[in-house]
N, C-alpha and C positions, 0 to 999 in steps of 0.2 A: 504494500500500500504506500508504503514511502517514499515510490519512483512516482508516481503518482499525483503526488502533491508537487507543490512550490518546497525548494530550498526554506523559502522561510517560514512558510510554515510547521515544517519538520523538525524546525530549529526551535518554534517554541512549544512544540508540541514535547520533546526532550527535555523545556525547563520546565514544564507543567510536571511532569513525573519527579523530577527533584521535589514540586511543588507538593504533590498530593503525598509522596513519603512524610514528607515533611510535617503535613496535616493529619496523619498519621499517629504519630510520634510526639508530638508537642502537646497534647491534651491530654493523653497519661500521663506522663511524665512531670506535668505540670502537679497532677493529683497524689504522686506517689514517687518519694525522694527515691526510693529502691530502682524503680524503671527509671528515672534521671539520670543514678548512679552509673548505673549498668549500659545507658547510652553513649553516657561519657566514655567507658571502660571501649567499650566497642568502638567508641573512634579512635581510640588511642591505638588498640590492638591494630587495626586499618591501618593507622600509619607503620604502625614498627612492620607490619607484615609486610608493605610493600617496601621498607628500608634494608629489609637483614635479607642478606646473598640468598640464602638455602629454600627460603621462601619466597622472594623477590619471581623467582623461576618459576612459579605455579602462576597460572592464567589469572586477573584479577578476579575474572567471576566464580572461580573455585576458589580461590580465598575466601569472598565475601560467603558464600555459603559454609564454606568449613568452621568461619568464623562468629556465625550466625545459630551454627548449630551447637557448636563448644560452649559460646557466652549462655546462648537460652536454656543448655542444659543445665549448666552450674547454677544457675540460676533458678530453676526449678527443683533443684536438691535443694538450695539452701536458701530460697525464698517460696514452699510451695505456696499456692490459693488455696485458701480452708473455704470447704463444702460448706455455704450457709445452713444446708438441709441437713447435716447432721449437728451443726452448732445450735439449731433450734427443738431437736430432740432432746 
């Protein structure tokens, strides 16, 4: 569909996806220092991943997934969501 359109439109149709992550993300995290945290943590890893040699060599979009998947798991060990329907029991 990209060949498709105008250059320019493609162009902002690309910052719109920054846009909508964005809107995403910014309203939990607003609600809950833990997801703030843990966003932070995540950009940081992003950088050093694509700085250090060993890792630098993997595609960025296996990074962002490998890294996506490592943060949210540690995360879910040691920040689970408690089941309101059993805290109401």
């Amino acid at each position: 569909m990209g060949n498709l359109l105008p250059e320019n439109v493609v162009s902002a149709l690309s910052v719109g996806l920054y846009g909508m992550f964005i809107a995403i993300i910014i309203p939990p995290a607003k609600k809950d220092k833990i997801i703030a945290s843990l966003v932070i943590i995540a950009m940081f890893v992003s950088y050093l991943s694509s700085r250090l040699p060993a890792v630098a060599k993997v595609s960025s979009g296996t990074r962002i997934i490998l890294i996506t998947v490592i943060i949210s798991s540690v995360a879910a060990i040691l920040f689970p969501v408690k089941d309101d329907k059993k805290e109401a029991a």
